[in-house]
matplotlib code that plots the C-alpha trace (Angstrom):
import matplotlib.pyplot as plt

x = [-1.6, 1.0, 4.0, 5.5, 8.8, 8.9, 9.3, 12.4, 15.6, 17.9, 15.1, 16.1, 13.8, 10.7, 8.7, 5.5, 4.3, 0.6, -1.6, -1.9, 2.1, 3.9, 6.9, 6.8, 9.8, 7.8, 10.8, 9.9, 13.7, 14.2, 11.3, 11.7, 11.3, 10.5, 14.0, 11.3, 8.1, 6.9, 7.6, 6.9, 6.0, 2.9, 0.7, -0.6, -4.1, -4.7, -1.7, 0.0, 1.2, 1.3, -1.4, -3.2, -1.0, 2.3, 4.9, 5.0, 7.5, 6.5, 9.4, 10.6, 8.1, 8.0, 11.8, 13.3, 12.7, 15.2, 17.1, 20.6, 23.2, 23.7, 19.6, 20.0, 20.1, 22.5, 22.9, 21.7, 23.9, 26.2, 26.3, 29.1, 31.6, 29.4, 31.2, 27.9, 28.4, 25.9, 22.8, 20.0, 17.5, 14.1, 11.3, 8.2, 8.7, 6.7, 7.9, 8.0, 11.4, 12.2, 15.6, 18.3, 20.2, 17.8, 19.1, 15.9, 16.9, 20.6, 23.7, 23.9, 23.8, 20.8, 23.2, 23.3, 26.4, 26.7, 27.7, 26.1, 23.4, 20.4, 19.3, 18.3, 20.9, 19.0, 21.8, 20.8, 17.6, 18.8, 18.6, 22.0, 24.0, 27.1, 29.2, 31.4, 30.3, 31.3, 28.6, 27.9, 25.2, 22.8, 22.3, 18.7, 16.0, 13.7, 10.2, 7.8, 4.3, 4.5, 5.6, 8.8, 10.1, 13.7, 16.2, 20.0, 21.9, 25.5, 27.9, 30.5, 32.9, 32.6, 31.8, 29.5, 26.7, 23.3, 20.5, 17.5, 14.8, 11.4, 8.7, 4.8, 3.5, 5.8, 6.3, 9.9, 13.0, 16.7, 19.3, 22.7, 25.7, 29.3, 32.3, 33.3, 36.9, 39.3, 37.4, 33.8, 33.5, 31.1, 32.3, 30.4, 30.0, 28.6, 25.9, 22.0, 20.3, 17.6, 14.6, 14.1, 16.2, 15.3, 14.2, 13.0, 13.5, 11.0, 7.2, 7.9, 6.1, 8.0, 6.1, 7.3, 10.8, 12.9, 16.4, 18.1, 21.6, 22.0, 21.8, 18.5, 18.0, 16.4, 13.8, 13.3, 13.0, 10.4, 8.6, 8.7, 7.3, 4.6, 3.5, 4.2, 7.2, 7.2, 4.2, 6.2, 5.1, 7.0, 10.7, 10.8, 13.0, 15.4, 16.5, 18.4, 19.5, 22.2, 20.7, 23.5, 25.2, 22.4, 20.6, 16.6, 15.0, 12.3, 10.4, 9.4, 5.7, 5.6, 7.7, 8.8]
y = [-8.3, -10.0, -11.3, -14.4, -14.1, -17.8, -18.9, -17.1, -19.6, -17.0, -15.8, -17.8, -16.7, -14.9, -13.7, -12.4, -12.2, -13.0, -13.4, -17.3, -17.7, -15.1, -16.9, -18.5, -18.7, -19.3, -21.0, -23.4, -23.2, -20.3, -20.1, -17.5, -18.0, -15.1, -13.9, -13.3, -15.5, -13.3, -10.4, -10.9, -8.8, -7.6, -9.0, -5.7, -6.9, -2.9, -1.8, -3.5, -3.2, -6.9, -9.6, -9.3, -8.3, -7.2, -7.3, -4.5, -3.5, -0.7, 2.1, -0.3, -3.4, -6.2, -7.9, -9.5, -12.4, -14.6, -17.6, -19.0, -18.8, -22.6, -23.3, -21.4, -23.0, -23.7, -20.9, -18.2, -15.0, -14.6, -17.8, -19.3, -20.3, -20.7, -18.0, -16.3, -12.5, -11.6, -10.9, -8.5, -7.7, -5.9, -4.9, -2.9, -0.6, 2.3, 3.5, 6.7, 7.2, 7.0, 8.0, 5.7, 3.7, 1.7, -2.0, -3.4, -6.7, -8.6, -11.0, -9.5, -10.3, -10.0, -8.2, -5.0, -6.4, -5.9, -7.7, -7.0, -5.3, -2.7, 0.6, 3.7, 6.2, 7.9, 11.4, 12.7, 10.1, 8.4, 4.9, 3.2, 0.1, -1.5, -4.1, -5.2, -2.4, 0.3, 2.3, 3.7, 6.1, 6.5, 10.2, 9.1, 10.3, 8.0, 9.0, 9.3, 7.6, 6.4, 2.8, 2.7, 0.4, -0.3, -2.5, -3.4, -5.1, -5.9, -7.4, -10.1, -9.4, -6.0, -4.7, -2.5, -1.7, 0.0, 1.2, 2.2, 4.0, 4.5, 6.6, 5.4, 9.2, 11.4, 7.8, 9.2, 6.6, 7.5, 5.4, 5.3, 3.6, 3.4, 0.4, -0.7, -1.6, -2.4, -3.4, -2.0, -5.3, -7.5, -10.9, -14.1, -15.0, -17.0, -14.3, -14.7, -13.5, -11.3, -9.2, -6.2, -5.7, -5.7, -2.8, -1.3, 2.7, 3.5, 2.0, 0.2, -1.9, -4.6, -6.2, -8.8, -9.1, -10.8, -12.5, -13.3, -14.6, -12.4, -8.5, -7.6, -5.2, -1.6, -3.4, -6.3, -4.3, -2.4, -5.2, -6.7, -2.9, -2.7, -6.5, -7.8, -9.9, -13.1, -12.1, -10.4, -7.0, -4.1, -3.1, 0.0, 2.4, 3.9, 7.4, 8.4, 11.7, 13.3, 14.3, 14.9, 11.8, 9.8, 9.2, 10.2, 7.5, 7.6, 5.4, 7.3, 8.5, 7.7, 9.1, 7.0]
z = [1.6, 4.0, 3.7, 3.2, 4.5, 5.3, 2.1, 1.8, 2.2, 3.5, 6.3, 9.8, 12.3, 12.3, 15.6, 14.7, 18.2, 17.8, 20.3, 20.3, 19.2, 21.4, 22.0, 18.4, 15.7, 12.4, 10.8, 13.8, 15.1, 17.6, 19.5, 22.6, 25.7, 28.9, 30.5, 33.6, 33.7, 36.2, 34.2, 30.5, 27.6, 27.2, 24.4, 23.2, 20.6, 20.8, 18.8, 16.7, 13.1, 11.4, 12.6, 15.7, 17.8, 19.3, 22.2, 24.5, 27.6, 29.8, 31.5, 34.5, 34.4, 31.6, 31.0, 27.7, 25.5, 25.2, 23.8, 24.5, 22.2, 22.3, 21.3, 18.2, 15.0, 12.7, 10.6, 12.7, 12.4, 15.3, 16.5, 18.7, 16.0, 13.6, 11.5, 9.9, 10.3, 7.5, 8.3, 8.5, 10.9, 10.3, 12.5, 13.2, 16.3, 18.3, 21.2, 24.0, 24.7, 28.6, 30.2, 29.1, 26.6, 25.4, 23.8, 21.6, 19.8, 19.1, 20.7, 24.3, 27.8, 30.5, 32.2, 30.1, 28.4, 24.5, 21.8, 18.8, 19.3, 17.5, 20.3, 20.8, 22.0, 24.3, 24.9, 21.0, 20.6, 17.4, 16.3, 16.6, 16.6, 19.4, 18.1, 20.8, 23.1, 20.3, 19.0, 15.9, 15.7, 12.5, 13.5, 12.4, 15.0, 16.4, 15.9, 19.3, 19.5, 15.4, 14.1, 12.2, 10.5, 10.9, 9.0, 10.1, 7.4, 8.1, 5.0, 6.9, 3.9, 3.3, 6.8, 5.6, 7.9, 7.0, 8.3, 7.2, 8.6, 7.1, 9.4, 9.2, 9.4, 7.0, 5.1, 4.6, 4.7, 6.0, 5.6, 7.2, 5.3, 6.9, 6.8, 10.2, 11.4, 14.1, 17.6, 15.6, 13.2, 14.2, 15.3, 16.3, 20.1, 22.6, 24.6, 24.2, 21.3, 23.7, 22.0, 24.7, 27.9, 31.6, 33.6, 30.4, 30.6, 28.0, 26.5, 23.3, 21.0, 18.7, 16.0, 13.0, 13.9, 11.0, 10.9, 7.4, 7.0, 3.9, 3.0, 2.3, -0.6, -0.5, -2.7, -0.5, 2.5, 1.6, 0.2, 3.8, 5.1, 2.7, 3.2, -0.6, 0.7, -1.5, -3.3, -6.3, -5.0, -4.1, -5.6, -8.1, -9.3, -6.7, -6.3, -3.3, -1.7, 0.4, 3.8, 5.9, 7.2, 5.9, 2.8, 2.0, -0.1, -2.3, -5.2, -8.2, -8.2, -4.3, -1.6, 1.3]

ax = plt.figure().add_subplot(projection="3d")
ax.plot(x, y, z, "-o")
ax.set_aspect("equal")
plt.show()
């Protein structure tokens, strides 16, 4: 099956990055462009998780999509005074962890500056997330050499920022929950919104990258993962775990 996360109202942007649309928003608003012409992600038709293709950076080559804060649409979280601070991000990544900080997708500069922004915190190799150059780590580990799908949902009102993890291979999800404040809550501003960063310190593949201006659901979520998004599929009966600082996830009769 596969999804149809067009169809959803709240869903802004979508980058599928197939072979024939690389650069292509399929809401038909925020179409990238290459930070670097002469250095642009790979298109990967070898390994990929949703269509026929993916975008791939290798350690210290390929350099960052990219659009500018003011050619985003109306709407689009983050924006410059547009005062949308919901919003959720999903995506399909693999990736071989390299030797830094590594800044995948969000509101940041070219420069390395951050604004809002969804990485991989290279010193304990957990996904994690910097609002305003403050990080908060998910103390969930990124899996080597394996797609996983990852999901950022942030709640303007509440503050409350989550994110869930769920591993292809052990098809196990983690989720981290926790309430920003002070300099940590995320604010609009006027950087780029960049997919990938330059002088990439690791290999990583990004595939069927999502942006919603609302809180996606555990429910919806996995819909989009399991490729029933829109169709009426997916959703279930929760349970959830303690594990840690986390929680473990699972649907009843199937783990994830």
């Amino acid at each position: 099956m596969a999804n149809n996360i067009t169809a959803d109202p709240n869903c802004i942007s979508l980058w599928r990055f197939e072979e024939d649309l690389f650069l292509a928003d399929e809401m038909g608003n925020n179409d990238l462009t290459y930070s670097n012409p002469s250095w642009p992600p790979i298109k990967d038709t070898a390994l990929y998780k949703e269509g026929d293709c993916s975008a791939k950076w290798t350690l210290g080559d390929e350099e960052a999509f990219v659009i500018d804060d003011g050619d985003l649409s109306a709407g689009f979280p983050l924006k410059d005074g547009g005062g949308q601070t919901t919003f959720s991000w999903v995506a399909w990544i693999y990736c071989d962890v390299g030797f830094a900080d590594h800044y995948l997708f969000g509101k940041m500069s070219l420069g390395g500056g951050v604004d809002t922004a969804f990485y991989i915190k290279y010193s304990s190799t957990t996904w994690a997330f910097s609002a305003s150059g403050n990080e908060t780590s998910s103390g969930i580990s990124v899996a080597e050499l394996t797609w996983q799908h990852v999901a950022v949902t942030y709640d303007g009102d509440t503050d409350q920022l989550t994110i869930r993890v769920y591993n292809d291979d052990t098809k196990v999800t983690d989720s981290y929950q926790t309430t920003l404040s002070g300099g940590d809550v995320v604010v609009t501003g006027s950087e780029p919104w960049v997919v990938g960063a330059p002088n990439y310190n690791l290999d990583v593949w990004i595939d069927e990258l999502a942006v919603f201006n609302d809180v996606l659901t555990p429910a919806e979520i996995d819909e989009i993962r399991s490729g029933t998004f829109g169709d009426g599929g997916g959703g279930g009966e929760e349970q959830t775990t303690g594990d840690g600082g986390g929680i473990s996830t699972f649907f009843l009769g199937c783990p994830f």
